[in-house]
NUDRENMAR-580534 format. One record per residue: residue number from 1; residue in three letters; x, y, z of N, C-alpha, C, CB in turn. Coordinates in steps of 0.05 Angstrom, whole numbers. Each point is the difference from the previous one (the first is absolute). Glycine has a CB too. Example, Ala and Ser with C-alpha at 12.3 -4.5 7.8 and 13.67 -1.06 7.14 Angstrom:
2
   i  aa n.east n.north   n.up ca.east ca.north  ca.up c.east c.north   c.up cb.east cb.north  cb.up
   1 ALA    264    -114    156     -18       24      0     18      24      0     -38      -23     25
   2 SER     31      44    -39      16       24      1    -15      22     14      24      -13    -43
! end
This chain:
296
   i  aa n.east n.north   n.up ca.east ca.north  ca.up c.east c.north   c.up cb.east cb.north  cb.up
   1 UNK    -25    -570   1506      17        5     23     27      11     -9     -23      -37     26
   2 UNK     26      62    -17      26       16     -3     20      -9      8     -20       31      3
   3 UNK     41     -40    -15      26       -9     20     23      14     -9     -14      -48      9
   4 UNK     26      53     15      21       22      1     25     -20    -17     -16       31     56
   5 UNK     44     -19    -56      15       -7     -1     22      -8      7     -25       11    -11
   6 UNK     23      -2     48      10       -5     15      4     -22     17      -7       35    -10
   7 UNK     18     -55     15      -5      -24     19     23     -13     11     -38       -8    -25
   8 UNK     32     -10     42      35      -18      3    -31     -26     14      72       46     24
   9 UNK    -54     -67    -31      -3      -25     10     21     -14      7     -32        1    -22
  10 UNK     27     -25     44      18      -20      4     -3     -30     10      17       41      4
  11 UNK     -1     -49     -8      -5      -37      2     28      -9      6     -40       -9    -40
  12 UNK     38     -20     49      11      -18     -5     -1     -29     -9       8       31     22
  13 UNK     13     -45    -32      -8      -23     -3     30     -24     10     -42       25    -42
  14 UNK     34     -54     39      28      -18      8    -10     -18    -30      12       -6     70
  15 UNK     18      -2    -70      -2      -31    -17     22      -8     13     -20        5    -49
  16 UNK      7     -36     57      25      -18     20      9      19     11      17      -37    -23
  17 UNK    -23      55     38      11        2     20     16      25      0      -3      -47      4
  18 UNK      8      60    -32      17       22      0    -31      20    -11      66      -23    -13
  19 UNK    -51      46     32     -20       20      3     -6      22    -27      14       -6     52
  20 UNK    -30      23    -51      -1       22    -23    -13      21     14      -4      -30    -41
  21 UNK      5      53     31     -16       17     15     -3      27    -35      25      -14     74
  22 UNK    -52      27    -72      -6        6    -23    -17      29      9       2      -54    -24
  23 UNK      3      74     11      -4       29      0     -5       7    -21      25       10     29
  24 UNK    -52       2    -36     -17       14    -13     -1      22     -4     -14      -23      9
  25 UNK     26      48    -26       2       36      8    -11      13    -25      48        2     31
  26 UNK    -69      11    -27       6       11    -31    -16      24     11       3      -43    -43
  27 UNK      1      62     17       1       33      0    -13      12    -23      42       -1     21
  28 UNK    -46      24    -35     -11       11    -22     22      -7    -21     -28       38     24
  29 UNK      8     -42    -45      23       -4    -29    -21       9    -22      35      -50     13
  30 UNK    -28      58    -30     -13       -2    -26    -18     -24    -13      37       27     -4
  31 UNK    -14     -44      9     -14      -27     -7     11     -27     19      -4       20    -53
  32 UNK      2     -40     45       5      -21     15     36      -3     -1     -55      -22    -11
  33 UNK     70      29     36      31       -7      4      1     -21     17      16       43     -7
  34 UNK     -8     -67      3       1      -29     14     31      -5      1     -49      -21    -19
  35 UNK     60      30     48      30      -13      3      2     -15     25      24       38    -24
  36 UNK     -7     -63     17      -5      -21     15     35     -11     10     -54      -12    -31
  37 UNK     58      12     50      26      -13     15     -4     -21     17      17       38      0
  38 UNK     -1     -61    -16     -10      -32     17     30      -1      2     -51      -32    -22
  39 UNK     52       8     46      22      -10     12      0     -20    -27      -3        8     61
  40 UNK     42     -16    -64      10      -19    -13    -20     -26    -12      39       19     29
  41 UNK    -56     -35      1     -11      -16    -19    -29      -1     -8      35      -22     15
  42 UNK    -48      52    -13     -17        3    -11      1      12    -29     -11       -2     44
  43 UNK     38       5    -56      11       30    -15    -23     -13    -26      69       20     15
  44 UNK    -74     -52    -21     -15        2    -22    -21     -10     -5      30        4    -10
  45 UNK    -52      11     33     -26        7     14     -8      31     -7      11      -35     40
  46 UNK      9      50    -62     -15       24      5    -17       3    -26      35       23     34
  47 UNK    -37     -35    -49     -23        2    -22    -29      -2     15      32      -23    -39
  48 UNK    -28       0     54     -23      -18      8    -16      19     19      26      -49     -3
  49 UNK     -4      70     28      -4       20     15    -11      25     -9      32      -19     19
  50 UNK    -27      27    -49      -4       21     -8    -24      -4    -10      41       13     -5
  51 UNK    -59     -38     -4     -30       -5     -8    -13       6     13       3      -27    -19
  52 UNK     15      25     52     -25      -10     23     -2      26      3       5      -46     28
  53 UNK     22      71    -30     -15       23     10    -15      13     -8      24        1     13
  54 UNK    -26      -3    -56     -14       11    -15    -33     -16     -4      52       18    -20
  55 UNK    -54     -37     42     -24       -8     -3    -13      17     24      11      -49    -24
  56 UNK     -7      53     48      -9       19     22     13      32    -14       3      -42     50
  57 UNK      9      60    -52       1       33    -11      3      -9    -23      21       34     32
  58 UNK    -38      -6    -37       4       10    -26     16      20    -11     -33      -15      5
  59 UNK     38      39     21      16       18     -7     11       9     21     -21        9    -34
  60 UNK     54       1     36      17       12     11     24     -21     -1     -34       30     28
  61 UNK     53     -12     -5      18      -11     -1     11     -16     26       2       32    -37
  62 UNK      4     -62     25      -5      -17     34     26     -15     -4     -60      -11     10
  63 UNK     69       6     15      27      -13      1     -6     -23     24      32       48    -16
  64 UNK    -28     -61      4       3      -31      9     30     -12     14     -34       -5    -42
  65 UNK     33      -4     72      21       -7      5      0     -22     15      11       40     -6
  66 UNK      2     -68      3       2      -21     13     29      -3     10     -40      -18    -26
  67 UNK     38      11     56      26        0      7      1     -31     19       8       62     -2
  68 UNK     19     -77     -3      -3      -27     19      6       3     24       9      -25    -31
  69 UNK    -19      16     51       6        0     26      1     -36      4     -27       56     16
  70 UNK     49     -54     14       5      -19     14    -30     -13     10      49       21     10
  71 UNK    -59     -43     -8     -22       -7      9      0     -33     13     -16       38    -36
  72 UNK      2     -60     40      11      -16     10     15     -21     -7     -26       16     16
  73 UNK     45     -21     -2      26      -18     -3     19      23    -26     -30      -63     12
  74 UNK     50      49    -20      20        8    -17     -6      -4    -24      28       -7     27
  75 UNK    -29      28    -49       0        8    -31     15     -13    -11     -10       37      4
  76 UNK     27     -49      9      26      -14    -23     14     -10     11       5       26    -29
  77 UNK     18     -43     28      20      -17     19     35       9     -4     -39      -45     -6
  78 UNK     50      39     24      33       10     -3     10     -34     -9       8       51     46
  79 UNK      3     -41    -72      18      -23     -6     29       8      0     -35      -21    -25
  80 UNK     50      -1     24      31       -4      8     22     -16    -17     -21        3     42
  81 UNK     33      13    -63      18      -12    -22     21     -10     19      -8       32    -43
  82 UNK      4     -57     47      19      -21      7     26      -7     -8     -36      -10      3
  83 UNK     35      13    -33      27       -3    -16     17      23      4     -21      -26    -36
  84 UNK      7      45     35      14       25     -3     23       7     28     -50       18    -31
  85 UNK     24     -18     55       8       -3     25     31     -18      6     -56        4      7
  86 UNK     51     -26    -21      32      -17      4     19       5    -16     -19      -33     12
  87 UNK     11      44    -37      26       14     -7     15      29     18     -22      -19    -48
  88 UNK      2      34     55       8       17     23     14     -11     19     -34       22     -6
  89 UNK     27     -39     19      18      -16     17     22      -6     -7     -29      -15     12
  90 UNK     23     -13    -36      32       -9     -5     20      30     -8     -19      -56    -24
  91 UNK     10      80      6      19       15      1      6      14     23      -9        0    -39
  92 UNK     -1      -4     61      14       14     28     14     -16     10     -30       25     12
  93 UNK     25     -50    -19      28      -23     19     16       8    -32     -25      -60     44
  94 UNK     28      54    -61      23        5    -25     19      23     13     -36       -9    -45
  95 UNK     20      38     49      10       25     12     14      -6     17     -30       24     -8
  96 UNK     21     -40     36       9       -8     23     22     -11      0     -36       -4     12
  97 UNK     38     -14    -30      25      -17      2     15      19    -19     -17      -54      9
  98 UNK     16      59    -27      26       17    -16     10      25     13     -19      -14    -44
  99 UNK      6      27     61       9       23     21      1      -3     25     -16       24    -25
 100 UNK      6     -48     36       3       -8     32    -11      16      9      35      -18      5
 101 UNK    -67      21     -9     -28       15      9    -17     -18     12       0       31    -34
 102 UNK    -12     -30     57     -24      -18      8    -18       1    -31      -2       13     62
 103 UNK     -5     -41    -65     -16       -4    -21    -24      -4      4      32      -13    -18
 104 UNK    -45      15     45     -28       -5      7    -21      27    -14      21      -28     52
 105 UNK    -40      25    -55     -16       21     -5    -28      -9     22      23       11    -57
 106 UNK    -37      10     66     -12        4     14    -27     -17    -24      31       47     38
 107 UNK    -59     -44    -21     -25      -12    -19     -4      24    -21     -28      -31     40
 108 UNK     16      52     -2     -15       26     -7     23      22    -21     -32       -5     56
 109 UNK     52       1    -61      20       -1    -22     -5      -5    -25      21       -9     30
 110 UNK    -26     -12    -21       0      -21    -35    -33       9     -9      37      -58     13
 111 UNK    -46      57     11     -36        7    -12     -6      27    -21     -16      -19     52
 112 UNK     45      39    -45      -9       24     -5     19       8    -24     -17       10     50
 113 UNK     35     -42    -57      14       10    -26    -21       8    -24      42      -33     13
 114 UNK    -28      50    -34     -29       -4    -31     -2     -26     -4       9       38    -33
 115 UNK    -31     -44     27     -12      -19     -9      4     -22     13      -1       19    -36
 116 UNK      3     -16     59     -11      -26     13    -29      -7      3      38        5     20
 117 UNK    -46      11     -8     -28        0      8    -11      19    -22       5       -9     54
 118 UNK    -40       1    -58     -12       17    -18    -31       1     12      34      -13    -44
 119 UNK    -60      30     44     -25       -4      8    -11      -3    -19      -1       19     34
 120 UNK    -14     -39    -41     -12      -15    -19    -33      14      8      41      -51     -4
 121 UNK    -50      66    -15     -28        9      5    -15     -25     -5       5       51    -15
 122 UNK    -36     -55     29     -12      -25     -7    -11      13    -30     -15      -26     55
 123 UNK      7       8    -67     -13        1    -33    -25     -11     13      41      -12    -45
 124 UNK    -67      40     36     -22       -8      5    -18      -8    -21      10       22     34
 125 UNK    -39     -32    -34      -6       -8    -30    -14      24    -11      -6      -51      7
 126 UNK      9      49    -33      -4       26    -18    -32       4     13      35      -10    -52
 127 UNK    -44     -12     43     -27        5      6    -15       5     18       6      -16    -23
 128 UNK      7       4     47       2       13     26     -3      35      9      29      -44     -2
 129 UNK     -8      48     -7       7       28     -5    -24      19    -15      50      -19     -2
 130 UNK    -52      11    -17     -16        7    -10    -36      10      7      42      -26    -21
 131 UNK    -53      -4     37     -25       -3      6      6      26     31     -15      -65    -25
 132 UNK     37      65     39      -7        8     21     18      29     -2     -14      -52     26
 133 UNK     21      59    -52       4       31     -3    -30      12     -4      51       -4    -24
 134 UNK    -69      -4      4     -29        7    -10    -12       4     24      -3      -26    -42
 135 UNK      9       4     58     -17        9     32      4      16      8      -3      -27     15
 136 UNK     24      37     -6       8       23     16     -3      19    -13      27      -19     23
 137 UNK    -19      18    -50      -5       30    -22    -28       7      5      32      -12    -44
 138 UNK    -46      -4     34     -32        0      7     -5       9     25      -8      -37    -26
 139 UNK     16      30     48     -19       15     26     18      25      7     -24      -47     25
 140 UNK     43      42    -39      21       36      4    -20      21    -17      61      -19     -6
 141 UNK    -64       6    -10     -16       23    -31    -29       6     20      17      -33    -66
 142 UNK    -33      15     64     -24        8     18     -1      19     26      -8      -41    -16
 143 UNK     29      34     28       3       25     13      5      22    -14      12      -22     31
 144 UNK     11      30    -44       0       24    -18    -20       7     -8      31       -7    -11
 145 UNK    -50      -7     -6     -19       11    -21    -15       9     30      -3      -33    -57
 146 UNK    -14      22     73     -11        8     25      0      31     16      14      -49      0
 147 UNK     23      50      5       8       32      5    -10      13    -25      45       -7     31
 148 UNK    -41       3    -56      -4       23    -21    -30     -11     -1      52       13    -32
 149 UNK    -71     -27     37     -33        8      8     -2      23      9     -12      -38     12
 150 UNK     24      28     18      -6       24     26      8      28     -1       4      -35     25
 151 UNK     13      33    -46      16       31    -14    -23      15    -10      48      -18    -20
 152 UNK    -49       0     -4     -13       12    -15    -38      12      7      44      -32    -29
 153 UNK    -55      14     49     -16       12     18     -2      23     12       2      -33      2
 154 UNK     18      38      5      13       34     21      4      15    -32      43      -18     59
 155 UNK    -33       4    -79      -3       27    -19    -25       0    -10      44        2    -14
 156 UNK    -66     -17     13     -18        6     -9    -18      22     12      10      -43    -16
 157 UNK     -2      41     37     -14       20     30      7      23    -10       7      -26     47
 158 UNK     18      30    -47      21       24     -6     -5      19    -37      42      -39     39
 159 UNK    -48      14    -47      -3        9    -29    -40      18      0      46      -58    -25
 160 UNK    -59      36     39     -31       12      9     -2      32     16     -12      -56      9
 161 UNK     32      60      1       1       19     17     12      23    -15       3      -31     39
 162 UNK     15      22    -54       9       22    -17    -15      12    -30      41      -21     23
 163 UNK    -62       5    -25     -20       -5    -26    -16      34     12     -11      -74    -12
 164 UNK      0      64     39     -27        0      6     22      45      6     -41      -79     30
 165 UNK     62      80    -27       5       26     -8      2       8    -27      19       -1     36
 166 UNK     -9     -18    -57      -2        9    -21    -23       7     -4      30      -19    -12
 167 UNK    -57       0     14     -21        8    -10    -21      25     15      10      -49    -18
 168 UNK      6      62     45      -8       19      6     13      29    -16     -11      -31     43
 169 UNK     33      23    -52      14       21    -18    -14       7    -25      41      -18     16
 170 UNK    -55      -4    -21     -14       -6    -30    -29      19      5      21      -59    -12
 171 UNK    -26      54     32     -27       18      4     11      27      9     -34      -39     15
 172 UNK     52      41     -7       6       31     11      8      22    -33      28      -25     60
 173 UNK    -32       5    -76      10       10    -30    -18      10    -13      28      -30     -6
 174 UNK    -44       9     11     -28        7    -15    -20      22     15       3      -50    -17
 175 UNK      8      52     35     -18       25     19     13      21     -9     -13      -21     45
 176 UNK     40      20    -43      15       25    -15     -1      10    -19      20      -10     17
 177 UNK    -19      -5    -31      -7        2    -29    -20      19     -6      11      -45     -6
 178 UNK    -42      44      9     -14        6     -9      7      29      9     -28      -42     -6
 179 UNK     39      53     32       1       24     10     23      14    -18     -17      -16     50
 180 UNK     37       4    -62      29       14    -20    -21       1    -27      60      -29     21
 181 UNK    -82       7    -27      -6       12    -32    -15      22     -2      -1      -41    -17
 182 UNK    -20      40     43     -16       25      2     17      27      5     -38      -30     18
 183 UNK     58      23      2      18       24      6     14      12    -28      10      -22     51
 184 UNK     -4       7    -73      13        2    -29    -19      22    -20      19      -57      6
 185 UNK    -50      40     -1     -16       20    -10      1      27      3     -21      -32      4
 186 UNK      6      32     32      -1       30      2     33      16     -8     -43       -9     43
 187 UNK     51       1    -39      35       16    -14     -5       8    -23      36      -29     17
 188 UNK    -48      12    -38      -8       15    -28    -25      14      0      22      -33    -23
 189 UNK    -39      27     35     -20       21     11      8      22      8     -22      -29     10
 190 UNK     38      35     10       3       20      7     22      17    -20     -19      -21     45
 191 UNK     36       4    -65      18       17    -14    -15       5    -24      44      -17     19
 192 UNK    -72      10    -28     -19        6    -20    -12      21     -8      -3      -30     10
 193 UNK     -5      39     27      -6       22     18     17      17    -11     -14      -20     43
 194 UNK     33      18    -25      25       30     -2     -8       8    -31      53      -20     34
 195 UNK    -44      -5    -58       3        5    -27    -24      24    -13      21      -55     -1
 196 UNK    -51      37     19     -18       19    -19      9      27     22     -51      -39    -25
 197 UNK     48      41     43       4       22      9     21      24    -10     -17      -32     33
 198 UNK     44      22    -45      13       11    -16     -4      14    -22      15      -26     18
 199 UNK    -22       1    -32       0        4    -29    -42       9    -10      59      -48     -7
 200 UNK    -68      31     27     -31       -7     -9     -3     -17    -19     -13       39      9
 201 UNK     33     -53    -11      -7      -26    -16      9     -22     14       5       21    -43
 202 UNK    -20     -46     32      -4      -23     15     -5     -21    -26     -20       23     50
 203 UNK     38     -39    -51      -6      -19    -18     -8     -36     14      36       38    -32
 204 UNK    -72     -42     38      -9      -14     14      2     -26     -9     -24       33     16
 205 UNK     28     -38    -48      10      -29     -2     32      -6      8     -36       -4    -40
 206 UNK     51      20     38      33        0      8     -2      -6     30      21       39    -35
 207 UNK    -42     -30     48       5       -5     27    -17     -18      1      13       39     19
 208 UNK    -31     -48    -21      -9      -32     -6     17     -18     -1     -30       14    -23
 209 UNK     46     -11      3      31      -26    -16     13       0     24      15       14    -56
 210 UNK     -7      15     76      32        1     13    -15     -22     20      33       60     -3
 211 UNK    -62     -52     20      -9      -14     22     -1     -22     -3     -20       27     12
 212 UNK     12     -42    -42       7      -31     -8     30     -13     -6     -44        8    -20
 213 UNK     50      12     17      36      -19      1      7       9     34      29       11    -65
 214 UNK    -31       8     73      12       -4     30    -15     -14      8      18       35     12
 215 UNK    -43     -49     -5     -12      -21      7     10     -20      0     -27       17     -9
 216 UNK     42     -24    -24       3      -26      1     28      -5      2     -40       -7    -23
 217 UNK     60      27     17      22       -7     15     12      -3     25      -3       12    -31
 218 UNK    -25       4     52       3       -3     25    -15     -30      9       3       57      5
 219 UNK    -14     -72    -30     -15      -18      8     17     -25     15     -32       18    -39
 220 UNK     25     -35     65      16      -21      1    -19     -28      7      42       34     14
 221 UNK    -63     -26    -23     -28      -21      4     23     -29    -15     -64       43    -12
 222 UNK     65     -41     -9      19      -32    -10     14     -10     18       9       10    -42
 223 UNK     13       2     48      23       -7     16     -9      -8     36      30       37    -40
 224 UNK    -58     -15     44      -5      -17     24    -14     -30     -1      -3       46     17
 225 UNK     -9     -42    -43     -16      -32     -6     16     -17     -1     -32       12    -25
 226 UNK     49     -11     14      24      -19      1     17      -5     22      -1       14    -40
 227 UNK     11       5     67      10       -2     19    -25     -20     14      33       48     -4
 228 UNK    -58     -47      7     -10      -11     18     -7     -39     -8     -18       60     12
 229 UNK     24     -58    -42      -3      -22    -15     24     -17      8     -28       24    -37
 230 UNK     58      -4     39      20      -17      6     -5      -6     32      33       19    -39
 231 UNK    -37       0     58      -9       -5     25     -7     -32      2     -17       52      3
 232 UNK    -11     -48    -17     -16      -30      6      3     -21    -18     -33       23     18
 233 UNK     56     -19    -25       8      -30    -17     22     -10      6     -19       11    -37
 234 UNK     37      13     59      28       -7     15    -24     -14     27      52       51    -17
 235 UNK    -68     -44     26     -15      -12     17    -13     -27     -1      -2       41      3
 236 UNK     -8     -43    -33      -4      -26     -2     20     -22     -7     -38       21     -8
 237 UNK     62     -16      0      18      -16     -1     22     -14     29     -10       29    -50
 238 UNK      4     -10     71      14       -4     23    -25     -14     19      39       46     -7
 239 UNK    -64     -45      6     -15      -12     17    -21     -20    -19       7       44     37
 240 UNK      8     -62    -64      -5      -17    -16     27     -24    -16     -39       43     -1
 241 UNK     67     -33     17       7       -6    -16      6     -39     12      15       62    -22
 242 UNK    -14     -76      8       2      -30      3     27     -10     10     -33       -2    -37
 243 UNK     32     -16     45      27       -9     18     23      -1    -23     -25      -32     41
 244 UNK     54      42    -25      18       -6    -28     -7      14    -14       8      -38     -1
 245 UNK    -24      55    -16      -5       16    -14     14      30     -8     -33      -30     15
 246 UNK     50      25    -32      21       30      7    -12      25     -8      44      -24     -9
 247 UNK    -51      39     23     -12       26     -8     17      26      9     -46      -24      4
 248 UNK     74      26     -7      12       22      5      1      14    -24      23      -18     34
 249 UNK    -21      10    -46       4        6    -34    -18      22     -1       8      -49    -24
 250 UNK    -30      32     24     -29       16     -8     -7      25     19     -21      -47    -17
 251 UNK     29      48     42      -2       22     26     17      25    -13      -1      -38     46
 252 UNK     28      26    -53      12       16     -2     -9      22    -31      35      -35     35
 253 UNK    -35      10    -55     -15       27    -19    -28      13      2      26      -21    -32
 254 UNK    -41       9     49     -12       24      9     -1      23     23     -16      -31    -22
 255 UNK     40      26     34      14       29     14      9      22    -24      24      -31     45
 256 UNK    -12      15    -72      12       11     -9    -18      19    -19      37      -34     12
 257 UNK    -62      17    -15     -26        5     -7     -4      39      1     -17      -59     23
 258 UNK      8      43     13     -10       23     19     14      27     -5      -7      -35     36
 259 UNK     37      29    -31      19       15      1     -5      27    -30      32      -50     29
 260 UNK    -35      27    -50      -5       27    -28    -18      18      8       3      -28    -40
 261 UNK    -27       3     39     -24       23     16      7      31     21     -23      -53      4
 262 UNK     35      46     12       5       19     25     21      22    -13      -6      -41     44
 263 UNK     23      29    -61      11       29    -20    -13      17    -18      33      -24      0
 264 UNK    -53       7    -12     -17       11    -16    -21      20      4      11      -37    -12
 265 UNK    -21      31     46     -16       22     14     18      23      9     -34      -34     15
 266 UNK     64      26    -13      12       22     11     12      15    -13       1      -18     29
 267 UNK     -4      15    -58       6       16    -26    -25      12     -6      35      -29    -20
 268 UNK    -57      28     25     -30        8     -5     -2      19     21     -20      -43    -18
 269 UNK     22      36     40     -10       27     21     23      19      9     -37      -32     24
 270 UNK     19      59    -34       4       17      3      1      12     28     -12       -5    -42
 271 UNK     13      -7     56      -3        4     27     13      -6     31     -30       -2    -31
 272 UNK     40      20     40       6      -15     28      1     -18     15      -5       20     -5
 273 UNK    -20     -22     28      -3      -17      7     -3     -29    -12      -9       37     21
 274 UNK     -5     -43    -43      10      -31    -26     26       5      1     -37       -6    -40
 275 UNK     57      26     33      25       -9     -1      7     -10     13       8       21    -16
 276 UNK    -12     -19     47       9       -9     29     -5     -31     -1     -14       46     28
 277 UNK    -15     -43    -35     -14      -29     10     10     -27    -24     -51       31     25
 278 UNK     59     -16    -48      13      -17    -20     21      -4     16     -15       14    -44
 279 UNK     38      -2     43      33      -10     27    -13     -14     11      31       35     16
 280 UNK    -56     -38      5      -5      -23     19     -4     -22    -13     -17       25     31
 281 UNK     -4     -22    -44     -17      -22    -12     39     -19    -28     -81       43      1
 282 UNK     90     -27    -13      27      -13     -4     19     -11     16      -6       25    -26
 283 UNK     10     -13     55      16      -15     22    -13     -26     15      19       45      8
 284 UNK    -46     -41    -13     -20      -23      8      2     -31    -20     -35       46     18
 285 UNK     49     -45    -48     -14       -3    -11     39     -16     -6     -64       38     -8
 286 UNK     80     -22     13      28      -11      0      6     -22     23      14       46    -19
 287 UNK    -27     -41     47      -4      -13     20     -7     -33     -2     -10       47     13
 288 UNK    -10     -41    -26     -19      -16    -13     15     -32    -22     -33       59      0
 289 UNK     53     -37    -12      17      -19    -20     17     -10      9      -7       19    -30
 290 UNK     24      -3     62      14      -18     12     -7     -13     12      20       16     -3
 291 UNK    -39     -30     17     -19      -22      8      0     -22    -18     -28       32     19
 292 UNK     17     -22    -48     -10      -13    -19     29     -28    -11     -40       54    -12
 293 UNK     61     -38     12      32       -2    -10     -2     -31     19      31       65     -6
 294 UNK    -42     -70     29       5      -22     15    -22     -15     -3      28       20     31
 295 UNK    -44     -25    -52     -26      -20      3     20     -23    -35     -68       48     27
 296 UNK     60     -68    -18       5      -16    -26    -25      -5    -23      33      -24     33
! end
């Protein structure tokens, strides 16, 4: 099973009561890029996060994001430096009386001097945290891996569809072909002609040799054996390959395969129309690799 490299997942999870919420994204990479942003008291949960993602992908690049939300009742409590608070006081009656200032201070005043008041986050248990980050990571990731299934499905379609022209290109070669080597011949046939007709001489092993080397330099029998070999082995790897199984690697060097091939015939023919159908069968074949660029 082909899987793309495209996906997003999402989840949530609580411990006591304070919420989490967890996002899954990832994209094409070379290889496996795992970046992860946890709230404060998850910050030393991300080893443990980064196993879980490298146990579901294998390749690209995925970004992990946990953010805390309000959930039920209060995350933490407001406490109230008491001591502090009365020294604020007594120095406003001190003030009061040495300048003959009302010395009262209001509450909502005193509440809002520094450091009176502070929000005390609750402390949750590590392990807590822990058991019910893996959860949520876990059914965030399953979804992801899921979208890059269903991706990679539509490219397999896409990649079948674009084969099934290459390999009409491949036969349109070989039909050609035979018509540019014979067409190569009579050219020395007929300039053999002129020669004896000129001169009356004809040298019939020389023209023997020229019709065997233009033969075989016009030859592209290898290069199509090989185009159709990469064909059906880029085929069997997209409608074989095993779950998790990263096969971009391997797609891609055989585009890159293909690709020699398709220069190699278009350095060989002498001919027009192959020139044409090489440009196609190469734009088909570039197409092909940008597809490929998104499978893991």
């Amino acid at each position: 099973m082909v899987h793309s490299m495209t996906g997003f997942g999402r989840a949530s999870f609580q411990v006591e009561g304070q919420g989490f919420d967890v996002e899954a994204r990832s994209v094409n990479h070379r290889h496996l890029d795992v970046r992860i942003r946890l709230p404060r008291q998850l910050s030393d949960q991300e080893p443990v996060a980064k196993l879980q993602v490298q146990e579901h992908v294998s390749r690209g690049k995925v970004d992990i994001s946990v953010n805390q939300v309000e959930a039920q009742g209060s995350s933490g409590q407001l406490e109230v430096d008491d001591e502090l608070a009365e020294q604020y006081v007594n120095a406003a009656r001190r003030l009061g009386e040495s300048h003959g200032l009302n010395p009262d201070i209001g509450v909502t005043t005193l509440l809002s001097m520094p450091g009176v008041t502070r929000f005390v986050e609750k402390t949750l248990p590590e392990s807590a945290l822990e058991s019910g980050l893996l959860e949520g990571l876990s059914v965030a990731l399953m979804e992801l891996v899921s979208m890059r299934v269903a991706e990679g499905a539509k490219l397999v379609t896409e990649f079948d569809r674009r084969l099934e022209t290459v390999s009409g290109l491949v036969d349109a070669f070989e039909e050609r072909s035979e018509l540019v080597v014979e067409a190569a011949r009579e050219r020395l046939r007929r300039r053999t002609d002129q020669i004896r007709q000129d001169t009356g001489l004809v040298d019939e092993a020389r023209l023997h040799q020229e019709i065997v080397i233009a033969a075989d330099r016009l030859d592209i029998t290898e290069e199509l054996v090989r185009l159709r070999s990469h064909v059906s082995q880029f085929r069997s790897i997209t409608s074989g390959a095993a779950d998790a199984k990263p096969v971009g690697r391997q797609l891609d060097f055989l585009i890159q395969e293909m690709l020699r091939e398709a220069n190699t015939v278009g350095s060989k023919a002498n001919d027009a129309p192959m020139a044409h159908q090489v440009v196609e069968l190469k734009t088909e074949l570039e197409r092909l690799r940008e597809q490929a660029q998104n499978i893991a």
